[in-house]
N, C-alpha and C positions, 0 to 999 in steps of 0.2 A: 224804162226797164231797170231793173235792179239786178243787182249780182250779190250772191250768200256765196260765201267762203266755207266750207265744210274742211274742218281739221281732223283726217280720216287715216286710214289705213284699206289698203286695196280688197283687201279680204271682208270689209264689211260693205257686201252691194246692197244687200235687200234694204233697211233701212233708207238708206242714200236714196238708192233710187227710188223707192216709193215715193220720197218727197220729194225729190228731182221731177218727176211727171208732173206732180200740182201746181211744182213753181213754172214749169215750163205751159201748163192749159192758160196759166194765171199772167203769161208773156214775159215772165222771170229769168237768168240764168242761175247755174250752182256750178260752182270752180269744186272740182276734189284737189287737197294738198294732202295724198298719202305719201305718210312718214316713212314706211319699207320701198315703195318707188324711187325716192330719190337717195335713199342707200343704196340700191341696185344702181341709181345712174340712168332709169327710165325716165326720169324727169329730172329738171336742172333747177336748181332754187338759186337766187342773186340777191344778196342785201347788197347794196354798193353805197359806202359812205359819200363818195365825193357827188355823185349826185341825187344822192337821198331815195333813190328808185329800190323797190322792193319788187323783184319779179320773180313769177313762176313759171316756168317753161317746160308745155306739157304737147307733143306730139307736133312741135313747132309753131304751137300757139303758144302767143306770150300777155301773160293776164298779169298787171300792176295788183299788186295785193295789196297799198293801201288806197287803191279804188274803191274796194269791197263796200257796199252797205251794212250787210250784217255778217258775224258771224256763227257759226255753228262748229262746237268743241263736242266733235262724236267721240272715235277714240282714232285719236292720232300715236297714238301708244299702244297700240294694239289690246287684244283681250285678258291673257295673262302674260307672265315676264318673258313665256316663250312660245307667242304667238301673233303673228300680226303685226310687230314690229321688226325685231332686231332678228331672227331667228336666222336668216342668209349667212351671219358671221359664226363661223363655228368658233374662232379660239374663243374662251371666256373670256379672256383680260380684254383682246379687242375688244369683243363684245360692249364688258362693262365700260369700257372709253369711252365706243361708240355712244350708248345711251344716252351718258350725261351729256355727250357736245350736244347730240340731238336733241333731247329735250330742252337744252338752254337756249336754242335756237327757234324754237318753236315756242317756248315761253316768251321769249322776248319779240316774235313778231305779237303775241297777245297782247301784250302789255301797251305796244304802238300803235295796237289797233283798239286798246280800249273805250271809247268813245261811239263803237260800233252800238248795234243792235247785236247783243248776242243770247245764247243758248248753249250752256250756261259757263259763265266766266271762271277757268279753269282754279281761280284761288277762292271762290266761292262754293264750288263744288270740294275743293279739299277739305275747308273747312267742316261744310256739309257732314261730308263720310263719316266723320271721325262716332262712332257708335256713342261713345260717353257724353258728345257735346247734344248730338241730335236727340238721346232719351235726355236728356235735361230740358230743352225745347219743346218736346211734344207735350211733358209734364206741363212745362208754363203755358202750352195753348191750351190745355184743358183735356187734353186725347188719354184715353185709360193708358197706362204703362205697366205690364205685370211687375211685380216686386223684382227690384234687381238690383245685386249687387255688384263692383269689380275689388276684387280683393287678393292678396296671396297670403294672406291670416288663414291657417289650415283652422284654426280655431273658430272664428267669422263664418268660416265656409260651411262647418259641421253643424255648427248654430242653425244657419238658416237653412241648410239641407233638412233637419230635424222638423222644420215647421211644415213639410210639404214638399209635393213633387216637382224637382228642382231639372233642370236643363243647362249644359251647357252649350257656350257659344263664343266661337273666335272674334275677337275684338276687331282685329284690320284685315288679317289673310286667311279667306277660305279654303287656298289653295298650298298644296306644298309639291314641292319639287327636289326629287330623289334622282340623279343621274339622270337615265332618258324616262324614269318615270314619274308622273305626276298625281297629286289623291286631292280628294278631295274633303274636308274638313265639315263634318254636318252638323247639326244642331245635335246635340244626344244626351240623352237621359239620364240621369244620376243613378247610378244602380250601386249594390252592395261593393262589388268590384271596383268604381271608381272611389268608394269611401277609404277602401283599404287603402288606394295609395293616395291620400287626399294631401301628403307632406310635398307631392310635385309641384302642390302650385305656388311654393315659393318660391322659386325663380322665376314667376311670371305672372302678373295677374291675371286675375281668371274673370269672366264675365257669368255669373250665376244668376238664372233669369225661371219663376215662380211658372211650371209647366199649365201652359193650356190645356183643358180638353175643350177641342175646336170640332165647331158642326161644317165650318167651312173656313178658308181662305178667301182674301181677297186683295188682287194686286190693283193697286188703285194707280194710274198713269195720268200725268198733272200737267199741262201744255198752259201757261200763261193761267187764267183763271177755270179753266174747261178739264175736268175729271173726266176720264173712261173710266170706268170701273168692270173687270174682271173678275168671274165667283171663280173658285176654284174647287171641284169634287171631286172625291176620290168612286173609283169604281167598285164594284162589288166585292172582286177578289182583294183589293185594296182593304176594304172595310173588314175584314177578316183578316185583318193582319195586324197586332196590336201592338208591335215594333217600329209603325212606321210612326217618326215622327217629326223629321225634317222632308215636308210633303213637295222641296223642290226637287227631289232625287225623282218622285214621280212623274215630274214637268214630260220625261223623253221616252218613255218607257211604256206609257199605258196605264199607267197607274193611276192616271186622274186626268181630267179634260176640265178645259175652259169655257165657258159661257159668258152672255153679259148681265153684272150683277147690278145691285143697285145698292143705295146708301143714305142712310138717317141724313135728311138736311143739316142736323148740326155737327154731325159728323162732319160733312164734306166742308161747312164753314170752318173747322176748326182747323181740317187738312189745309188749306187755303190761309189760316193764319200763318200753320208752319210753312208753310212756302215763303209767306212774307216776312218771317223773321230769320229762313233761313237764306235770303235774297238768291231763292232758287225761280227759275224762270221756268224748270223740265225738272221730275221727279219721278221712280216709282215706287210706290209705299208698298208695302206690304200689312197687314192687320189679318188678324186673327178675331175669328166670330165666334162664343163659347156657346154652349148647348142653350143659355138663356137670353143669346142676342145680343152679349157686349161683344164693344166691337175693341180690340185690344191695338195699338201699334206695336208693330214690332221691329221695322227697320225701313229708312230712305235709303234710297239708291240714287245720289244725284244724276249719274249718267247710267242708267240702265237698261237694259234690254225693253222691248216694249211691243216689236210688231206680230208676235205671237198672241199676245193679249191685248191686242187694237183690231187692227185691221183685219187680221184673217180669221175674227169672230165678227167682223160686221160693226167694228166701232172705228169712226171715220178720224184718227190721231196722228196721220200721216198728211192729211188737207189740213186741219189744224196748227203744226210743224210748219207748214211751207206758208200759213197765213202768219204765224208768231213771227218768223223771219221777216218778210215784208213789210211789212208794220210801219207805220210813220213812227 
């Protein structure tokens, strides 16, 4: 029998346990070490130097974590900066304390555990993220990439708004956070209005990215060498609507449904290069399909959401997950 470490947060079950069931049909166990339980003091975490023991203590079972076989970095960090994690501490400053000790604590059991079988190694996926480094990647495997710039030359930016219909897109943070309220940051389209104040982007670089017109979407979820592929359609009332054009706002709303899509072999080979140069083990891609069947990338998500467009469309990425762990 073997034991997966899952580095989680308590608020994410569905995930967890979907592959919790496989590992356990397959005679497996899976230890959760959520980051907000033991802020609370519901579980007890021990590094102890003098005799090198690393333990977790959860409901009065006590599991040695570098026993572990493999591990799994879901999000021990929760979803955004105020969700999942830290959210119990109200003053900020605590707060911000809080974070850093926790994440160095939690970095540094990865790093002792590196030798494990993991999914995916948390300094691999940062790398991953970073938008500039991953369109330089898919370029070098060969995957279309729409014309894109990052620039804060209001000059640069006019130029290539001038050649076509342009989009912008947040580089690191989709999300922003206003007192107790939070927005959400979409992909949006260059119009007459954002020309006029086009002098903002010099304080920041701006990601300027050559607008699709897309027949469909598709989130393509990457387990080891094994693709599920999700199409993604917008619904009737959708299609009538010629503003939409960041299609994940449609994800909750009705505005478009999931099916299982399929994928040009050389496509899915060239997906599978960038995995292997981006030493990602779990991915979900997203691409864009234009009215004449190219298939464009548009963004990895090292640790991404995925059982909306696996499992409960009938694609089997949660057996997959609990076989990638196990693994000799």
């Amino acid at each position: 029998m073997k034991t997966v470490l899952v580095l989680t947060n308590s608020y994410d079950d569905c995930h967890v346990e979907a592959v919790r069931k496989h590992l356990i049909e397959m005679g497996h166990s899976l230890v959760r070490l959520d980051t907000d339980s033991i802020i609370r003091g519901d579980d007890q975490f021990l590094w102890d130097y003098r005799s090198r023991r690393k333990l977790l203590v959860k409901s009065n079972e006590t599991i040695q974590l570098d026993k572990v076989n493999s591990v799994w970095f879901r999000k021990p960090f929760g979803f955004t900066s105020t969700f999942g994690f830290a959210e119990s501490i109200r003053d900020p400053v605590q707060r911000a304390a809080l974070q850093k000790e926790v994440q160095d604590v939690i970095n540094s059991v990865c790093i002792t555990l590196d030798d494990r079988t993991w999914l995916n190694r948390p300094q691999e996926m940062f790398r991953a993220r970073l938008k500039p480094y991953q369109l330089e990647i898919a370029h070098k495997v060969g995957l279309l990439v729409p014309d894109t710039i990052i620039t804060n030359d209001p000059r640069c930016a006019l130029e290539f708004c001038s050649l076509g219909a342009t989009v912008f897109k947040p580089i690191a943070e989709p999300h922003l956070e206003y007192g107790d309220g939070s927005y959400d940051v979409d992909t949006t389209l260059i119009t007459e209005q954002h020309i006029d104040r086009i002098d903002l982007i010099r304080s920041q670089p701006t990601l300027l990215q050559r607008y699709i017109q897309k027949s469909h979407e598709l989130r393509v979820t990457c387990v080891g060498d094994e693709l599920f592929i999700a199409k993604q359609t917008l619904n009737e009332a959708s299609h009538s609507d010629s503003s939409v054009v960041d299609w994940r706002a449609l994800q909750f709303n009705g505005g478009s449904s999931y099916t299982a899509g399929v994928l040009p072999s050389e496509v899915a080979a060239k997906i599978r290069s960038l995995l292997r140069e981006l030493d990602l083990a779990f991915a979900a891609i997203d691409l864009a399909v234009d009215r004449d069947g190219n298939h464009y990338f548009l963004e990895v998500n090292p640790n991404g959401q995925w059982l909306g467009y696996t499992d409960e469309i009938g694609l089997p990425a949660a057996a997959s997950v609990a076989k990638f762990l196990v693994q000799e």
